[in-house]
Each structure stands twice: as C-alpha cells, then as structure tokens.
C-alpha positions as a printed Julia matrix, in Angstrom:
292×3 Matrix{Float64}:
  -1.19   22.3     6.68
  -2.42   24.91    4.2
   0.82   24.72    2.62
   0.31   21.19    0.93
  -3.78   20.83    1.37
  -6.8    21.84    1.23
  -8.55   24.45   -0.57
  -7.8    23.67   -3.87
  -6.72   19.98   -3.21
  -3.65   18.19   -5.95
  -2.38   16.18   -3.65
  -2.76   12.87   -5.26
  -2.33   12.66   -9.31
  -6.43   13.06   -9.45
  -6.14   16.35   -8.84
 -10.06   17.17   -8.02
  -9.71   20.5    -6.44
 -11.96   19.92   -3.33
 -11.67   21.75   -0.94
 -11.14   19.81    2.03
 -11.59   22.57    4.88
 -15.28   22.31    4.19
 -15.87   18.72    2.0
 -14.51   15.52    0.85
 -12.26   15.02   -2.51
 -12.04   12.66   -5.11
 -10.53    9.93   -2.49
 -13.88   10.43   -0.12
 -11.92   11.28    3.05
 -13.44   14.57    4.73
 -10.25   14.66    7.4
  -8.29   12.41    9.09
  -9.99    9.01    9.85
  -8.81    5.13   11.04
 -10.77    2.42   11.04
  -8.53    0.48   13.08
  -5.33    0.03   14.34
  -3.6    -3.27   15.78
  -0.73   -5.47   15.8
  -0.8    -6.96   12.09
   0.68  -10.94   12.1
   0.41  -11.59    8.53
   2.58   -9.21    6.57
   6.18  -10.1     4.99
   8.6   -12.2     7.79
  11.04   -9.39    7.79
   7.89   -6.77    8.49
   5.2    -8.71   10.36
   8.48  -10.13   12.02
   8.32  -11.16   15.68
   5.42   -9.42   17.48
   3.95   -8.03   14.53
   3.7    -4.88   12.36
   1.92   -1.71   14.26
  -0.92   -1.05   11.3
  -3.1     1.89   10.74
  -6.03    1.51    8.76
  -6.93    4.82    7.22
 -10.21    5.8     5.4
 -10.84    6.62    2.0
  -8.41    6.19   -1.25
  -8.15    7.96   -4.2
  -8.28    4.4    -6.67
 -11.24    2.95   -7.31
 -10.13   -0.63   -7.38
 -13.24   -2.89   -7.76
 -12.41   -5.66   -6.31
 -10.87   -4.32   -2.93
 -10.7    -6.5     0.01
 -11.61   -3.3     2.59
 -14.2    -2.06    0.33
 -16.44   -0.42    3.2
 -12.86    1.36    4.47
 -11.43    2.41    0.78
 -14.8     4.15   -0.12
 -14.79    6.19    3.65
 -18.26    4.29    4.63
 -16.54    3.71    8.06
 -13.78    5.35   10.17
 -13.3     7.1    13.33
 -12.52   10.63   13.03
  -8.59   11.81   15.47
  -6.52   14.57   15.42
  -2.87   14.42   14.56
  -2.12   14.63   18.13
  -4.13   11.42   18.76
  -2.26    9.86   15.61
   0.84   10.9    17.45
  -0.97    9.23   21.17
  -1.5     5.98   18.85
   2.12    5.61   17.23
   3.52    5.63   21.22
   1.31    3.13   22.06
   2.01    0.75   19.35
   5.48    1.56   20.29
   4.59    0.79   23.5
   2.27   -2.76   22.76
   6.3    -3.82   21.45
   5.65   -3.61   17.29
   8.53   -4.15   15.34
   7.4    -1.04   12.97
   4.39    1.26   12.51
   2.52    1.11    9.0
   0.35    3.4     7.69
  -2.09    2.09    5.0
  -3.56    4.14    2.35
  -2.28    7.19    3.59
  -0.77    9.39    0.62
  -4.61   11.78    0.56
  -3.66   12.33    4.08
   0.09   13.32    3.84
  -0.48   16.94    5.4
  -2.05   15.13    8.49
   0.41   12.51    9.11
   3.32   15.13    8.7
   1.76   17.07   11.46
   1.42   14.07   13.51
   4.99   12.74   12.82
   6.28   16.52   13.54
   4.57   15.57   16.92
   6.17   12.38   17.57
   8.48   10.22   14.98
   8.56    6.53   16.19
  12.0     5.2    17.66
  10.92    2.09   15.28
  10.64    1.98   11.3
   7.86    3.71    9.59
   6.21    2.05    6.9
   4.67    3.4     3.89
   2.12    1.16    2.54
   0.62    2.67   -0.44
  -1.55    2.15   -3.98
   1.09    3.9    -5.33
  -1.14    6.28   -7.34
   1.26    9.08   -5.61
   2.94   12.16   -7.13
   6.27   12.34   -6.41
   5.98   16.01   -4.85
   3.97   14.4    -2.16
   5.66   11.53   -1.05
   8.58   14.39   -1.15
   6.8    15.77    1.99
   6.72   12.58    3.97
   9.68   10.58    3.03
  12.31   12.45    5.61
   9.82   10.8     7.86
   9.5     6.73    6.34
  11.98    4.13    6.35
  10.68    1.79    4.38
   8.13    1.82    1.45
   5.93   -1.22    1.02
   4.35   -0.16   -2.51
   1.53   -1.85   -4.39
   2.31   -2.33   -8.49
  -1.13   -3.59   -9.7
  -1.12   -3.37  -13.49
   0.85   -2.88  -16.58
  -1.56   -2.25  -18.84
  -3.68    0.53  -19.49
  -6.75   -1.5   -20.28
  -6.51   -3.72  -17.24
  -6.11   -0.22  -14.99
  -9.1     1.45  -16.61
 -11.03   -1.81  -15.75
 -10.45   -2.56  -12.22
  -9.12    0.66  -10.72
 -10.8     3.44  -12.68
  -7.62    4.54  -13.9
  -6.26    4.09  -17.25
  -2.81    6.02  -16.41
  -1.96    3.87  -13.5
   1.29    2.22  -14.82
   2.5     5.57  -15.7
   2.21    7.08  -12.32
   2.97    4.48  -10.16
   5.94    3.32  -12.07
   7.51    6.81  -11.39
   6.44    6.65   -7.69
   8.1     3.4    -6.94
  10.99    4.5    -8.94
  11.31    7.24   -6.13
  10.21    5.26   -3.29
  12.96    2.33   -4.26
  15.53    4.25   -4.93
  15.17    7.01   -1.66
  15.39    4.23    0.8
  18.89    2.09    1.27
  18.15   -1.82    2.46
  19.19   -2.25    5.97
  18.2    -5.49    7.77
  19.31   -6.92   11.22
  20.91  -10.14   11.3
  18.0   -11.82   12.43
  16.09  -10.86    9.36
  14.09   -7.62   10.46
  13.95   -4.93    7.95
  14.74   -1.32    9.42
  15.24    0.58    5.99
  14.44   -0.36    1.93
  11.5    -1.22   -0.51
   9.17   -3.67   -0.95
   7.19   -3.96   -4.13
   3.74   -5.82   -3.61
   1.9    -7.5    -6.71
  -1.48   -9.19   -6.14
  -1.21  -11.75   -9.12
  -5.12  -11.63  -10.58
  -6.96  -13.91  -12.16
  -6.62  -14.09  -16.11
  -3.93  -11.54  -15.64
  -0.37  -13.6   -15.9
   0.99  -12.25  -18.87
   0.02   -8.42  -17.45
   2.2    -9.79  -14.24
   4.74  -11.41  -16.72
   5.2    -7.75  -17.4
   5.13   -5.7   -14.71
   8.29   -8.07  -12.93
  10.67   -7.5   -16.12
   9.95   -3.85  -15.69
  10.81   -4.21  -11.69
  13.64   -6.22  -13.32
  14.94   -3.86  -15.51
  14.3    -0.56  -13.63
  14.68   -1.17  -10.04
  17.73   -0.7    -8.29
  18.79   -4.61   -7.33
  18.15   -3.54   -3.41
  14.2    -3.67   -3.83
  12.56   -6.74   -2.72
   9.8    -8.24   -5.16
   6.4    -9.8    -2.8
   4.13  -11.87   -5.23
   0.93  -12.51   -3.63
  -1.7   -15.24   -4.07
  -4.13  -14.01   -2.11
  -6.73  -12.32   -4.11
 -10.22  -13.3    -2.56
 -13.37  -12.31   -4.94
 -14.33   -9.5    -2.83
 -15.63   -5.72   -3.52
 -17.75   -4.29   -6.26
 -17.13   -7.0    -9.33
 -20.87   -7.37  -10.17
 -20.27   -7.81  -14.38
 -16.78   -9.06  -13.94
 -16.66  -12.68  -13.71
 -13.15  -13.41  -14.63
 -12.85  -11.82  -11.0
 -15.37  -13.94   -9.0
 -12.57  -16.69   -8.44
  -9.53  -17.14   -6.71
  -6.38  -17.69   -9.08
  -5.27  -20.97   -9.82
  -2.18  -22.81   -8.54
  -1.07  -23.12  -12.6
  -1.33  -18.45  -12.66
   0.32  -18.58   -9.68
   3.3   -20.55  -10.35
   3.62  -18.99  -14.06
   4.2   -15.59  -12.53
   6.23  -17.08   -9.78
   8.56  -18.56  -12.35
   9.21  -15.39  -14.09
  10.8   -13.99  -11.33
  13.1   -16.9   -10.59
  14.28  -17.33  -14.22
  14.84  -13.77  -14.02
  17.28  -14.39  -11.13
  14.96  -12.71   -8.63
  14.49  -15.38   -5.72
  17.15  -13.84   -3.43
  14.75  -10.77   -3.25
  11.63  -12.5    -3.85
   8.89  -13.3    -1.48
   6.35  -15.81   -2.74
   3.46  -16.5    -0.61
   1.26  -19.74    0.24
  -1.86  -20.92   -1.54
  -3.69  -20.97    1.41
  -3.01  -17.04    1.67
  -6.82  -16.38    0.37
  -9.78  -16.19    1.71
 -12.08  -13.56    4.26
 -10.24  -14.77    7.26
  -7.46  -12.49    6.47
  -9.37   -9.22    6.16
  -9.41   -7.59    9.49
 -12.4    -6.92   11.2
 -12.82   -3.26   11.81
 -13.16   -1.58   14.78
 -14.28    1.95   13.83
C-alpha cells in the first residue's frame, strides 16, 4: 500500500501530508473504518433495483460539507475498524444476501485499502463508486480497473457557494475534471429489465436558494458529458449537520426550486437520462441508522 499512501499522504486534492501509518489526515480517517453495511432500498431504480444495492458506509471524508446528512460518519466520530480481508469477507456476503451491486460510499481517502481488498476478492456483481467527487484523477486511476459504475456527487458551480458549505472554494474545478474521467471511463450497459451493470450517474442535491447555481451546473453536464451519463436531481435535502449561522439552509427546498431545476434539464432535452425524484424524498427517515 506504500506505493499510493501513507507517509506523506496526496491522495485526495487536499493534499495534507499526514502520515497515516501513525495518524489521521485532513479527511479524519486513521485506517480503514465502516459504519455500516446493508442492503440499501432507496437508491436510483436501475441501482437500488430489485433486492437492493449492497452499501458500505465508510468513515471520514475529506469535504467539509456543513450540512451533511451522516455528519457523525463524515467527521470519523463513529466506525468500526476491518482489515481488507474482512472488506473482502463483507463484499461475499452481500454477494451472498442476493444485492444487485456493491457500493462503496465515501471511499476515494481509502483507495489503497479497497484495492487491497478488491485484489482479494472482486465481486461477480457491479461495483459502485459513490463519491464527493473531490478526487484526483491519479487516484481514481488506481481503482477504476476495479468499478463499473460511478455514481458521482456534483454539488456546486460556484466558487462562493463551495467555500460556504463544503470548505472548499476549488470544488467545481476538481470535481468537474473527476466526473469528466469517471463518465467517460465507464460505457452504459443495462439489462433489459432496467438494471445498470456498467456507466455514470451524476447526483445533484438541488439546495435551497441555490437554483440558478443548479441552472448551471446541468448545462455544464449538458455540454461536457458524453450523452451516455445519466443526470439524478434530488429533492431530498433535509436541514441536517453543522448549519448553525446559515439559515437559508434550515429548510427543505420548495416544490417551486425544485421544479425550476427540474425544468432545465427537460428543456435541455435531458429526460431520457434524467432521474427526478419525489417530494416526499426528505426527511430523517431516510438516513440510515448506524450500526458501528
């Protein structure tokens, strides 16, 4: 693992140095941790599917978004410390409880570990890569032989919006390269059924008071994307996390945000790669309860 870790850690666009054999970086994980793992219902139809997507909860991230729904998970307060021979031992037995994929969530600050585990045992079903997308290239290099589809977050266009909510002002700039790889590394396969086995999903939380910032980000999906990448707008955004001083963010968005986003992408021509998701899609019920 040397190769790609630890002593003088860069393996996320942070770039803090830590050295990880002896503490924790700038994304607070101090090894590999979960702090759960299940059969997820509640993901896109052609992921979640029929018996649901095989998730992995992983601590620690290297944003900072304030208003994250696993807050206690992101900032590595919780998590149960395996080996990547008991991540391997956990990808057979999702296999095994009959998941239509295996997801990893949060994972790019623990690349070298899941490489070692995958090295160990590669699923016989698709491997999902469900990221912030605050990734260098490089890294997601070292995994992608291993993922078959990418399920990628695009949060913000703007640099004043990232600084704000996610402690990073350069956000757009890295993650727009990132998905750029991710989308175009990946051809779309489905079954006829509707079950995605290879491609690229690009997830956007619509926020509140942010529309024209969405407006945004799907014309540059639109214009940049190869037309095989599937756009997920999401109206679930539950006030949630550290927004103490934010108060735009202490309410859900409203049905009139949601549908002005959701337009955009249909006058675009987007709605035969478009998922658009209920209203009823916030609230706590939806964030798991952990088990580590």
């Amino acid at each position: 693992m040397k190769d790609f870790l630890t002593e003088n850690c860069t393996l996320c666009p942070v770039e803090c140095g830590a050295n990880r054999t002896k503490t924790v970086g700038a994304c607070g994980a101090d090894g590999l941790r979960i702090a759960k793992y299940y059969l997820h219902p509640f993901e896109e139809p052609c992921i979640s599917f029929d018996k649901g997507s095989g998730t992995i909860f992983f601590a620690g991230c290297n944003l900072r978004c304030a208003f994250c729904q696993n807050y206690e998970v992101s900032r590595a307060k919780r998590g149960k410390a395996i080996t990547p021979a008991q991540l391997a031992d956990i990808f057979k037995e999702l296999e095994d409880m009959g998941a239509d994929n295996v997801s990893l969530v949060t994972p790019s600050h623990l690349t070298p570990y899941l490489v070692q585990a995958l090295e160990i045992y590669k699923p016989n079903i698709p491997l999902v890569y469900n990221t912030s997308s605050y990734e260098k290239v490089e890294t997601l290099q070292r995994i992608d032989p291993f993922v078959d589809i990418y399920l990628p977050d695009m949060k913000f266009y703007a640099p004043t919006l990232s600084k704000r909510y996610l402690g990073k002002e350069n956000y757009f700039e890295v993650a727009s390269e990132a998905i750029a790889f991710m989308a175009n590394s990946k051809p779309l396969q489905m079954t006829d059924d509707g079950k995605m086995l290879s491609g690229c999903i690009v997830r956007h939380l619509v926020m509140p008071l942010c529309t024209s910032d969405s407006k945004a980000l799907i014309k540059w999906f639109n214009a940049y994307l190869p037309p095989s990448s599937y756009l997920s707008l999401m109206s679930q955004y539950t006030p949630f996390g550290d927004i103490e001083g934010m108060k735009e963010l202490s309410r859900p968005i409203t049905a009139r945000e949601y549908t002005a986003v959701l337009d955009t992408a249909l006058e675009l021509g987007l709605g035969n790669r478009l998922f658009a998701q209920e209203r009823d899609s916030s609230g706590k019920k939806y964030i798991p309860q952990w088990d580590f």
